[in-house]
PyMOL CGO cylinders between C-alpha atoms (Angstrom):
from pymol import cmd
from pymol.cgo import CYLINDER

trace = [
    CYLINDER, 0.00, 0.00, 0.00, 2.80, 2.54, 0.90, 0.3, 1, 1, 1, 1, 1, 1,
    CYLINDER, 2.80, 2.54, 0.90, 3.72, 1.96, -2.93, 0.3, 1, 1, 1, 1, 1, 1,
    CYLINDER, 3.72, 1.96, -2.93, 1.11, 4.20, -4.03, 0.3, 1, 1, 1, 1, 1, 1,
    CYLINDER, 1.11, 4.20, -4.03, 2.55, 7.16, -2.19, 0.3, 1, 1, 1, 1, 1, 1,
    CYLINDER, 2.55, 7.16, -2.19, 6.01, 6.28, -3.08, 0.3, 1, 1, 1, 1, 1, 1,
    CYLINDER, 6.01, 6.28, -3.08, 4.66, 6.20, -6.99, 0.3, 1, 1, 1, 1, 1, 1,
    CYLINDER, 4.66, 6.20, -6.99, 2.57, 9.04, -6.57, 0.3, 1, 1, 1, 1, 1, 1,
    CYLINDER, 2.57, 9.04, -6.57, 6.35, 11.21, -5.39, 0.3, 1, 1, 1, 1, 1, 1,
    CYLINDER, 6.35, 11.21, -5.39, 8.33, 9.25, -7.89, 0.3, 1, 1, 1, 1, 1, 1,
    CYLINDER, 8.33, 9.25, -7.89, 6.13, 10.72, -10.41, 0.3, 1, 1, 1, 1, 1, 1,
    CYLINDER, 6.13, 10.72, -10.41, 5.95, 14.08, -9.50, 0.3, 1, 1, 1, 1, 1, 1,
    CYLINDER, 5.95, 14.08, -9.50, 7.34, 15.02, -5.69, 0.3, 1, 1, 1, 1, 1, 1,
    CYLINDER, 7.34, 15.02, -5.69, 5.53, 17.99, -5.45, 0.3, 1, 1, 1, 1, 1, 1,
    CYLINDER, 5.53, 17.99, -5.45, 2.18, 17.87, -3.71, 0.3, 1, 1, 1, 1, 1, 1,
    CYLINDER, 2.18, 17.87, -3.71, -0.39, 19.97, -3.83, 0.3, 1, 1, 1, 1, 1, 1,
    CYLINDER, -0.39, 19.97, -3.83, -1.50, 21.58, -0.34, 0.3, 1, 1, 1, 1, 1, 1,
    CYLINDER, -1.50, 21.58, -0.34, -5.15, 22.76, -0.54, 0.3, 1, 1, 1, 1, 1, 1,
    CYLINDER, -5.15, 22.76, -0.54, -6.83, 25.23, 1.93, 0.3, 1, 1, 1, 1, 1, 1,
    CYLINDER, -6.83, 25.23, 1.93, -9.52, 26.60, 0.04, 0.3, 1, 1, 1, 1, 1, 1,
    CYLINDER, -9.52, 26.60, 0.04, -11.82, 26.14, -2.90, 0.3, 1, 1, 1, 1, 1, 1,
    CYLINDER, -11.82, 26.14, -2.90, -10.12, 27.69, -5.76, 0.3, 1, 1, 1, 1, 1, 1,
    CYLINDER, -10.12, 27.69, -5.76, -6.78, 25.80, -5.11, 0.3, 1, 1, 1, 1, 1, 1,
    CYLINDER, -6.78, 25.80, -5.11, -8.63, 23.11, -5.19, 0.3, 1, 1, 1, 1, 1, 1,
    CYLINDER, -8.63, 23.11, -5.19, -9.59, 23.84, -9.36, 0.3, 1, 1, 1, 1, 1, 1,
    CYLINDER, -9.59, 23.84, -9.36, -5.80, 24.64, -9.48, 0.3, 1, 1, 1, 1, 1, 1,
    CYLINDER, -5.80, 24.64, -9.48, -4.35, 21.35, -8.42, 0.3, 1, 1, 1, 1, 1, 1,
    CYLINDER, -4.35, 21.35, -8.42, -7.39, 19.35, -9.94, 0.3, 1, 1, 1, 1, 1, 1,
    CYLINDER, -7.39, 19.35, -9.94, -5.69, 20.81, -13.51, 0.3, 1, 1, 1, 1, 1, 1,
    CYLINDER, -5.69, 20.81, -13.51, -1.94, 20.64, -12.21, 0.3, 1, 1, 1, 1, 1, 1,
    CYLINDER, -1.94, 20.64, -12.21, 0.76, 17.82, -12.94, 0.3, 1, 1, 1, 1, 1, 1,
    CYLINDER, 0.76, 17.82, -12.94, 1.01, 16.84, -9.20, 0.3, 1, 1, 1, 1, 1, 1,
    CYLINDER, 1.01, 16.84, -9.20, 0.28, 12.99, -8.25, 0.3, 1, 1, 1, 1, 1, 1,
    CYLINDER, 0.28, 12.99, -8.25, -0.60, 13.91, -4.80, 0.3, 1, 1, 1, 1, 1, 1,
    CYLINDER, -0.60, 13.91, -4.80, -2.92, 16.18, -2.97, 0.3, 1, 1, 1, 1, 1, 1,
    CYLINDER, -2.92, 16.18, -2.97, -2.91, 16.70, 0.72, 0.3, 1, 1, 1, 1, 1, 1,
    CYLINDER, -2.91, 16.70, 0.72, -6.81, 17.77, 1.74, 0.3, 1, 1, 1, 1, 1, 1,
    CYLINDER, -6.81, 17.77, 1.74, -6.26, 20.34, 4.59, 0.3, 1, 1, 1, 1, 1, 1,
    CYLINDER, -6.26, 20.34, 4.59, -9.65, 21.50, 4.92, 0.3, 1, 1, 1, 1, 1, 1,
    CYLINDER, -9.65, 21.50, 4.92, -12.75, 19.76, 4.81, 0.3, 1, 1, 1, 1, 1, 1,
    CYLINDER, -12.75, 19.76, 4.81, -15.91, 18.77, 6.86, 0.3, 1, 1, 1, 1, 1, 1,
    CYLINDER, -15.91, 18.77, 6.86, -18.18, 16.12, 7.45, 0.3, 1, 1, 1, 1, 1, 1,
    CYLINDER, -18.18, 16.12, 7.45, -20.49, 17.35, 4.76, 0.3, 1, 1, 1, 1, 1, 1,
    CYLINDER, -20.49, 17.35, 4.76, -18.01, 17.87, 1.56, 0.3, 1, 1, 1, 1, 1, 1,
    CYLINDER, -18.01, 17.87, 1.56, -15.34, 15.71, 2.02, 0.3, 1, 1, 1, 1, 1, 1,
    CYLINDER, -15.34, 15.71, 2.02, -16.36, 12.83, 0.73, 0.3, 1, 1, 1, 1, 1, 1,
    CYLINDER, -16.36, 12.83, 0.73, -17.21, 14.42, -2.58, 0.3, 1, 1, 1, 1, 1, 1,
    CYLINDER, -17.21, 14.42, -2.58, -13.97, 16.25, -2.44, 0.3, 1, 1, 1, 1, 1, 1,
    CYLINDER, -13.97, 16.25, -2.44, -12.29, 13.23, -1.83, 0.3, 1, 1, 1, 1, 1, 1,
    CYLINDER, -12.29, 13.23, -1.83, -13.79, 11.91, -5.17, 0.3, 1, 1, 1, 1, 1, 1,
    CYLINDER, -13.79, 11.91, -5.17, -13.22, 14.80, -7.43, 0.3, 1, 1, 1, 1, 1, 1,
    CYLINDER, -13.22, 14.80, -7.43, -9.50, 14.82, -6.64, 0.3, 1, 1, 1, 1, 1, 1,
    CYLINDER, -9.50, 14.82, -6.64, -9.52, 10.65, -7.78, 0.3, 1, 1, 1, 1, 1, 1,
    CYLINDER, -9.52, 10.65, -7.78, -11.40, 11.28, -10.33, 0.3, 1, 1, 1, 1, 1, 1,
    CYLINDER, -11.40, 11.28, -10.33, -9.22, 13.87, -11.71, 0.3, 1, 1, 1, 1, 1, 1,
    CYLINDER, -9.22, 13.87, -11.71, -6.50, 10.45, -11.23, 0.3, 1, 1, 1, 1, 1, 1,
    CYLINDER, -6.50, 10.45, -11.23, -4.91, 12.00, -8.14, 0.3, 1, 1, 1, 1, 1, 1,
    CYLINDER, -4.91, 12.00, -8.14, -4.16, 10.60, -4.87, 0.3, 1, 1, 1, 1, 1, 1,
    CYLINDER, -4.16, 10.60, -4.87, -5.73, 12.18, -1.97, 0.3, 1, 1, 1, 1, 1, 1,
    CYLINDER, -5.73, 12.18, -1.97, -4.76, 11.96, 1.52, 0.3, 1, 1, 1, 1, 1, 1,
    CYLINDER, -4.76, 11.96, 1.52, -6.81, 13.67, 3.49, 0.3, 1, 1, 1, 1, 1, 1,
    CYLINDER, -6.81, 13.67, 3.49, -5.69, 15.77, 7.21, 0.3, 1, 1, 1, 1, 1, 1,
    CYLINDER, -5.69, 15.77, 7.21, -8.38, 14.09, 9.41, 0.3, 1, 1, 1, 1, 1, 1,
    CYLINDER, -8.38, 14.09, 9.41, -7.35, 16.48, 12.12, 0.3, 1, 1, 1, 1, 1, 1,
    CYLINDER, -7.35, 16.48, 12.12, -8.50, 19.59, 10.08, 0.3, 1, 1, 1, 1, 1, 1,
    CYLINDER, -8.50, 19.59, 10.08, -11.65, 17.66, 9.28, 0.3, 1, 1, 1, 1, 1, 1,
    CYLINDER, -11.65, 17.66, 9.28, -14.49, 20.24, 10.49, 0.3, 1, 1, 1, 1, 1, 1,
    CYLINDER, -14.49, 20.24, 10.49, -17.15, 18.61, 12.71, 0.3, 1, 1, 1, 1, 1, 1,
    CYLINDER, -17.15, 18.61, 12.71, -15.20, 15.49, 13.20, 0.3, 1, 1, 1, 1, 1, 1,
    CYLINDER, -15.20, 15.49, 13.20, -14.02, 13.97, 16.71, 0.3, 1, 1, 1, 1, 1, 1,
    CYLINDER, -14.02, 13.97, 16.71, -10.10, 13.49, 16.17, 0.3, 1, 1, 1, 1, 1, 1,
    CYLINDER, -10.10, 13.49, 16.17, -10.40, 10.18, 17.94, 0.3, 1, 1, 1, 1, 1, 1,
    CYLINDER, -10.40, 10.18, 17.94, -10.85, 6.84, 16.05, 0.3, 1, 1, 1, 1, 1, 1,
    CYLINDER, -10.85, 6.84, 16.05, -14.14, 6.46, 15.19, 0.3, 1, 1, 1, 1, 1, 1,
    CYLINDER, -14.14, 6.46, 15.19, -14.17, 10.06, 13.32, 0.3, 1, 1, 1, 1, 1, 1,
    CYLINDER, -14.17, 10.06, 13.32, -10.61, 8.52, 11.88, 0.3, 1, 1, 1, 1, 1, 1,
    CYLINDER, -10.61, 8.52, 11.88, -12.80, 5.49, 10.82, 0.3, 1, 1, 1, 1, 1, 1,
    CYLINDER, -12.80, 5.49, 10.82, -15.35, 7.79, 9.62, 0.3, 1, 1, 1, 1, 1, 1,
    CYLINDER, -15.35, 7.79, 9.62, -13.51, 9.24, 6.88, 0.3, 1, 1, 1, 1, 1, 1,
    CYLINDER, -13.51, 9.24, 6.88, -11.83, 6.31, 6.04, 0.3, 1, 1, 1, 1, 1, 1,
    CYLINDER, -11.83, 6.31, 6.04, -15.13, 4.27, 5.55, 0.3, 1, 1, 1, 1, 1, 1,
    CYLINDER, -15.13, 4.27, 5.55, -17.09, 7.38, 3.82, 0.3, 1, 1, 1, 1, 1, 1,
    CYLINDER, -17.09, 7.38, 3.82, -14.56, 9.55, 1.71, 0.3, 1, 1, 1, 1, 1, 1,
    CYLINDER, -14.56, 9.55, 1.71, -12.36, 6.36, 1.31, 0.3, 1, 1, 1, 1, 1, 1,
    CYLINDER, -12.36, 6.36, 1.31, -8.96, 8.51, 0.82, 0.3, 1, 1, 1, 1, 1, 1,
    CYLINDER, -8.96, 8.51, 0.82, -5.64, 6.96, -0.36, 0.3, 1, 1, 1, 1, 1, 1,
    CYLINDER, -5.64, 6.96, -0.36, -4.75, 8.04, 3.18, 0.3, 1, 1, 1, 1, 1, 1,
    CYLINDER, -4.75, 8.04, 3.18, -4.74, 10.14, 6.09, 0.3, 1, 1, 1, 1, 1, 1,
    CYLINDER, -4.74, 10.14, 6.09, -2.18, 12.69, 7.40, 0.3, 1, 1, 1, 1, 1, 1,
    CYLINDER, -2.18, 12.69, 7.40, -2.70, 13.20, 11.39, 0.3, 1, 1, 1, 1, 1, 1,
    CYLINDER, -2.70, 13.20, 11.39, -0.42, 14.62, 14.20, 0.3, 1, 1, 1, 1, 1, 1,
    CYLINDER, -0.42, 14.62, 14.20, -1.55, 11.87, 16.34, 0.3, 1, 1, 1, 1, 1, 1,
    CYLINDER, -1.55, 11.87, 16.34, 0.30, 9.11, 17.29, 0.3, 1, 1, 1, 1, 1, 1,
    CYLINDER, 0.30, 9.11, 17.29, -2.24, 7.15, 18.21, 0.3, 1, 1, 1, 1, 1, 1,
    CYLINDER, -2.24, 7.15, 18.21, -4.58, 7.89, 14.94, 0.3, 1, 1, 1, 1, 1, 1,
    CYLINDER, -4.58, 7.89, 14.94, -1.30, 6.73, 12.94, 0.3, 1, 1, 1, 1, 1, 1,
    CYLINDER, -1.30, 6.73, 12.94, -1.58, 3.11, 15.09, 0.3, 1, 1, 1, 1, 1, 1,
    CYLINDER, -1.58, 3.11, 15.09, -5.03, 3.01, 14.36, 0.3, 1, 1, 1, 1, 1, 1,
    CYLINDER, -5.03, 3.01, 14.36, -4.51, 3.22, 10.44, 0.3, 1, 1, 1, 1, 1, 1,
    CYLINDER, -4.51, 3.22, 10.44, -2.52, 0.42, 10.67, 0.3, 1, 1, 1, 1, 1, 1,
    CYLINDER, -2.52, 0.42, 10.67, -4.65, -1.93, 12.53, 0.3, 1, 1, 1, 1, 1, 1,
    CYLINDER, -4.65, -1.93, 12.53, -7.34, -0.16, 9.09, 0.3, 1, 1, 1, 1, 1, 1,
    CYLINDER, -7.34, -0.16, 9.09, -5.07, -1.10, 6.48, 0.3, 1, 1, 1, 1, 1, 1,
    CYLINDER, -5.07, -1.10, 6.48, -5.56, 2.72, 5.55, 0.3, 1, 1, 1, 1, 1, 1,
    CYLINDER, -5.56, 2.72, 5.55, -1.75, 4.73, 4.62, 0.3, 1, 1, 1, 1, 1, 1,
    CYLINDER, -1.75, 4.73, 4.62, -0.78, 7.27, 7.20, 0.3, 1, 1, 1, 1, 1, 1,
    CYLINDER, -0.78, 7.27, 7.20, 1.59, 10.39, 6.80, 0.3, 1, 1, 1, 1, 1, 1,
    CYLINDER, 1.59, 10.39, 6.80, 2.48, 11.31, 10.46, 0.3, 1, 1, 1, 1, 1, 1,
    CYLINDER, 2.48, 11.31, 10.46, 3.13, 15.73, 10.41, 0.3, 1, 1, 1, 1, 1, 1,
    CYLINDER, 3.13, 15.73, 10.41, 5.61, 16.65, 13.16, 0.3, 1, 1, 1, 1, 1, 1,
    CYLINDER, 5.61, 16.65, 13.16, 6.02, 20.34, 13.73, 0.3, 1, 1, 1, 1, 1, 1,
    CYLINDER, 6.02, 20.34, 13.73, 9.91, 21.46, 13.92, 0.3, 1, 1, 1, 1, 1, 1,
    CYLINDER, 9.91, 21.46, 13.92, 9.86, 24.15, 16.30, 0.3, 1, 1, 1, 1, 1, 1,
    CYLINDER, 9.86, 24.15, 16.30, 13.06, 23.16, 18.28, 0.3, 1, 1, 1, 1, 1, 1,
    CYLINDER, 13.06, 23.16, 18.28, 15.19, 20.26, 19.18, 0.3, 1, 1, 1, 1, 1, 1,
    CYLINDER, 15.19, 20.26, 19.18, 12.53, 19.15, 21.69, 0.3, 1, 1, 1, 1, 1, 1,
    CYLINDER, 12.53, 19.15, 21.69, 10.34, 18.77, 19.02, 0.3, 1, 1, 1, 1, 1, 1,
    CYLINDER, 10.34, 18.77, 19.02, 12.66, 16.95, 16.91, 0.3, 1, 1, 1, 1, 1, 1,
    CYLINDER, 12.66, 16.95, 16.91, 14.35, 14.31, 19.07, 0.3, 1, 1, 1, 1, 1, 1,
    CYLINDER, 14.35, 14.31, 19.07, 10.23, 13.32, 20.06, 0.3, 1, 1, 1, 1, 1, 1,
    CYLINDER, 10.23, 13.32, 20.06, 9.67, 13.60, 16.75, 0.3, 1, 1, 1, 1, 1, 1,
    CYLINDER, 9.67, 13.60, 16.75, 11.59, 11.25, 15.96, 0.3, 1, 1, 1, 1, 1, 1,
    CYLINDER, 11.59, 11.25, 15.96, 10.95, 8.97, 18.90, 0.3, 1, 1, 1, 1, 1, 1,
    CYLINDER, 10.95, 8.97, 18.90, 7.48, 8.85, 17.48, 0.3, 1, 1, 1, 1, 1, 1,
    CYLINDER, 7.48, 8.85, 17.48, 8.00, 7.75, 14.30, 0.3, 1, 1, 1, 1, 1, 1,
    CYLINDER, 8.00, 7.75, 14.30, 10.10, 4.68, 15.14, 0.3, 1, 1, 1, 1, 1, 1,
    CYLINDER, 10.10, 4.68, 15.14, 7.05, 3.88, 17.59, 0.3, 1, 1, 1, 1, 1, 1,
    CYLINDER, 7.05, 3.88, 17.59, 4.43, 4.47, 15.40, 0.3, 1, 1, 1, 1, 1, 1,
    CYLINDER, 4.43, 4.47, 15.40, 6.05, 3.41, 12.25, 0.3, 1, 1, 1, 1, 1, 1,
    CYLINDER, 6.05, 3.41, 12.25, 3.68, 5.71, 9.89, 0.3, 1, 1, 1, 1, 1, 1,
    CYLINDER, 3.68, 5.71, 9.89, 4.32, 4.76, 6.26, 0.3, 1, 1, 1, 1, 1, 1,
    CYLINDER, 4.32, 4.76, 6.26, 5.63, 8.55, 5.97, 0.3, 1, 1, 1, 1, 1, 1,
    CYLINDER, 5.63, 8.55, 5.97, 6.61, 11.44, 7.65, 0.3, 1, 1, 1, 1, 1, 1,
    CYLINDER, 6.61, 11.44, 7.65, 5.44, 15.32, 7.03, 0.3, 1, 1, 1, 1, 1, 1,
    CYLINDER, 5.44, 15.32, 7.03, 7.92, 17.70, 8.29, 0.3, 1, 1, 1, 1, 1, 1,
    CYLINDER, 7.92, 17.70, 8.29, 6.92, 21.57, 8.94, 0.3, 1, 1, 1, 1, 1, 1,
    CYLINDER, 6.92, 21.57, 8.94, 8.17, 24.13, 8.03, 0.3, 1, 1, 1, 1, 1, 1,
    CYLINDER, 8.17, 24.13, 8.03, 10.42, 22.28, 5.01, 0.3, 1, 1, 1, 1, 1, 1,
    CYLINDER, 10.42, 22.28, 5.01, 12.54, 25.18, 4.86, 0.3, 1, 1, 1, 1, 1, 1,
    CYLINDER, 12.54, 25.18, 4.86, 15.09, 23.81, 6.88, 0.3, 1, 1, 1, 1, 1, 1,
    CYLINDER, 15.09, 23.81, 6.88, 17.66, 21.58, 4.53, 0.3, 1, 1, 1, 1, 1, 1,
    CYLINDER, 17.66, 21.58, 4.53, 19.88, 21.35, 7.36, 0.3, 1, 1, 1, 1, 1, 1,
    CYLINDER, 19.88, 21.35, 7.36, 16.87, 19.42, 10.07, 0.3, 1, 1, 1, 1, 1, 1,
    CYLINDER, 16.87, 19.42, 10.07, 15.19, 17.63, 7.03, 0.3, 1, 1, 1, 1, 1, 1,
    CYLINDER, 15.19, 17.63, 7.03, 18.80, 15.93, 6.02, 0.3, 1, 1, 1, 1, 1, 1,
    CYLINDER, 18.80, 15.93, 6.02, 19.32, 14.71, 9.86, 0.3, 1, 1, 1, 1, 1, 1,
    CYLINDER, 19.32, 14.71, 9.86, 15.57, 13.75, 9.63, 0.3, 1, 1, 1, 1, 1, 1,
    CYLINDER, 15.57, 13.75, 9.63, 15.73, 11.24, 7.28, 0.3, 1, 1, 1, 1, 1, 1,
    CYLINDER, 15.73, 11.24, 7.28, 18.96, 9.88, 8.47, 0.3, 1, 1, 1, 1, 1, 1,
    CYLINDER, 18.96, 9.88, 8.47, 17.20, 8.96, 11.51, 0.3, 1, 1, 1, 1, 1, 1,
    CYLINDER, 17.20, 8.96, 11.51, 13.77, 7.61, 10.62, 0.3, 1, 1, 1, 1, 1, 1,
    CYLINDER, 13.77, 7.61, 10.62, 14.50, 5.69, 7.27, 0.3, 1, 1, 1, 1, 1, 1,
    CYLINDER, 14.50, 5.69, 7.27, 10.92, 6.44, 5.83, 0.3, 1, 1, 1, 1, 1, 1,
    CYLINDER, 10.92, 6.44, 5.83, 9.87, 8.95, 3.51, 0.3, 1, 1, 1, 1, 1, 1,
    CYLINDER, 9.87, 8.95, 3.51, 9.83, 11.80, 4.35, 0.3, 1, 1, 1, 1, 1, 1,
    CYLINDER, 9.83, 11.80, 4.35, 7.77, 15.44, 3.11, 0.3, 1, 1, 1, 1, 1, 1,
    CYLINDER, 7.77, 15.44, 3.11, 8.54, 18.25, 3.74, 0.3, 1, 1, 1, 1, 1, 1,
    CYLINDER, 8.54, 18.25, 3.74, 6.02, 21.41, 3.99, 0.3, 1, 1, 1, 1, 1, 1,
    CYLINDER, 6.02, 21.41, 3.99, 5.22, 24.89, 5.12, 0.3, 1, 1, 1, 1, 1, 1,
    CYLINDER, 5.22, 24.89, 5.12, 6.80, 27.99, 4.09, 0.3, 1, 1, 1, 1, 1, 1,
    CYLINDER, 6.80, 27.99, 4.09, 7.51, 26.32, 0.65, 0.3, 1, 1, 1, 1, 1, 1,
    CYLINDER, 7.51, 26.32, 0.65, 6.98, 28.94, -1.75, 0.3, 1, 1, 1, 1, 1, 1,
    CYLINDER, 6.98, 28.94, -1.75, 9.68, 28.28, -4.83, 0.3, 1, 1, 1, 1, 1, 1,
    CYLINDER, 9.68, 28.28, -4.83, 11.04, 26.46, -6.70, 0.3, 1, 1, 1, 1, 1, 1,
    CYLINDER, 11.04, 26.46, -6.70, 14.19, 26.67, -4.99, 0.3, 1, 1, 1, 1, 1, 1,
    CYLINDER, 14.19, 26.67, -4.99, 13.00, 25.66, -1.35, 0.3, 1, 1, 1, 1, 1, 1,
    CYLINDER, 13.00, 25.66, -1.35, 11.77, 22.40, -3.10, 0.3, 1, 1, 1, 1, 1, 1,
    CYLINDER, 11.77, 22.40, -3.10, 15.10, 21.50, -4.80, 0.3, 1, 1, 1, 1, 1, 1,
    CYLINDER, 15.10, 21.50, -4.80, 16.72, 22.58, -1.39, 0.3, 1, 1, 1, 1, 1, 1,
    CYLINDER, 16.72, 22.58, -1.39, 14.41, 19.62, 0.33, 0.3, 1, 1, 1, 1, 1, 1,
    CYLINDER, 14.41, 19.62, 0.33, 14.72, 17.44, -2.13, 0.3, 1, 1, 1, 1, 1, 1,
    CYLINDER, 14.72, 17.44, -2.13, 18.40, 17.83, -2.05, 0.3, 1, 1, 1, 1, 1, 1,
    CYLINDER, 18.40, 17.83, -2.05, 18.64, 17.06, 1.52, 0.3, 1, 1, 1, 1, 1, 1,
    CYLINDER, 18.64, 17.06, 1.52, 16.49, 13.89, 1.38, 0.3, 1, 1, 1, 1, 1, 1,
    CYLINDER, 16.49, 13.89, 1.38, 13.23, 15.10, 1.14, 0.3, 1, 1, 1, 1, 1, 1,
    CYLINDER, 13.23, 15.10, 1.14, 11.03, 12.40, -0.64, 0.3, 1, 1, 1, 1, 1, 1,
    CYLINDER, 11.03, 12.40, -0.64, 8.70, 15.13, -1.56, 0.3, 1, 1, 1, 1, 1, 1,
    CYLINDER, 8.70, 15.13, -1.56, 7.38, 18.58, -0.87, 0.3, 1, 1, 1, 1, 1, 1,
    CYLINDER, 7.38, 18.58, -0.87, 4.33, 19.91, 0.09, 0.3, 1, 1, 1, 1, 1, 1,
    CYLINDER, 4.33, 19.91, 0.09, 3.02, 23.46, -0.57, 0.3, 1, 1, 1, 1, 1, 1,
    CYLINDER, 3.02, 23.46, -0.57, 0.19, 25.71, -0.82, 0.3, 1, 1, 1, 1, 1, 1,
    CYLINDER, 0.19, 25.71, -0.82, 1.40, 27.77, -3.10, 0.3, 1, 1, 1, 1, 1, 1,
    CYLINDER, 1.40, 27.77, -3.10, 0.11, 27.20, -7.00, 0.3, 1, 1, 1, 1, 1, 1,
    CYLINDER, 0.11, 27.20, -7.00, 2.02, 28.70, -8.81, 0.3, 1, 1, 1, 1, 1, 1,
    CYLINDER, 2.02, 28.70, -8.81, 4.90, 26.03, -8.12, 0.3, 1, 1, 1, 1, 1, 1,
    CYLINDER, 4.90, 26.03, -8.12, 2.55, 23.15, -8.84, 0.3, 1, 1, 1, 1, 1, 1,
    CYLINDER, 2.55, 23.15, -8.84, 4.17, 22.62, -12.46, 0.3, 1, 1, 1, 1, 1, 1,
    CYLINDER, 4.17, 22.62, -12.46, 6.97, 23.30, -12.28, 0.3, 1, 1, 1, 1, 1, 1,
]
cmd.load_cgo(trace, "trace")
């Protein structure tokens, strides 16, 4: 199953990051594999879900952004049962267990604010074992290169990514692929 995210970056490793409405048209018409759902609720998603496969991407789908949705497991099965995305992206440890025991693709997102957050970071991961990692912000070459060293999983890197030069930067230091919200770099 984790082959269809690693095909998904091996064909093109930037993703598309959508907020709103009108990037979603954008990345629906752009050459990216992969598109990260970051906002949603209860009542849209699952027809989001299916205009972004239908359009022959891959959508994985932030449950914990999910509007009207308990972040526990039953709103993780939820989603998983109704919108059937290609998988889930979660801060949660314990949502990233539960997609195992689902057979559902998870993309853990750890938040890089210090080295705190990076040493429990990475503790998490190799407890967890998500099928990839989400790294924020991707800006930093320098933490996403000692990132991957450590974890051995893919890993994406996002936030603050806003040309084409951050994503060569993360891709450079190991990234498997980049996340942004920013369409203009979708193509590229």
């Amino acid at each position: 199953m984790a082959n269809v995210l690693i095909e998904g970056l091996n064909l093109n490793p930037i993703v598309a990051a959508i907020h709103h409405e009108e990037a979603l048209e954008s990345a629906l018409k752009s050459d990216v594999a992969i598109v990260f759902l970051l906002t949603s609720n209860i009542m849209t998603v699952k027809e989001t879900t299916a205009r972004i496969k239908s359009a022959g991407k891959r959508v994985f789908i932030h449950v914990d952004l999910v509007e009207g949705l308990s972040r526990d497991l039953m709103g993780l099965r939820y989603i998983c049962e109704t919108a059937e995305p290609d998988g889930i992206i979660t801060t949660k440890s314990q949502l990233v267990k539960a997609c195992k025991n689902m057979n559902v693709l998870a993309i853990q997102r750890i938040f890089m604010i210090d080295s705190h957050n990076f040493d429990s970071g990475v503790k998490s991961v190799l407890e967890c074992v998500p099928d990839a990692v989400e790294i924020l912000p991707g800006i930093m070459p320098t933490v996403t290169r000692q990132f991957v060293q450590k974890v051995n999983k893919p890993v994406i890197t996002g936030g603050l990514i806003t040309t084409k030069e951050d994503i060569i930067n993360s891709l450079n230091a190991g990234a498997s692929g980049v996340s942004t919200t920013e369409t203009s770099i979708w193509n590229d």
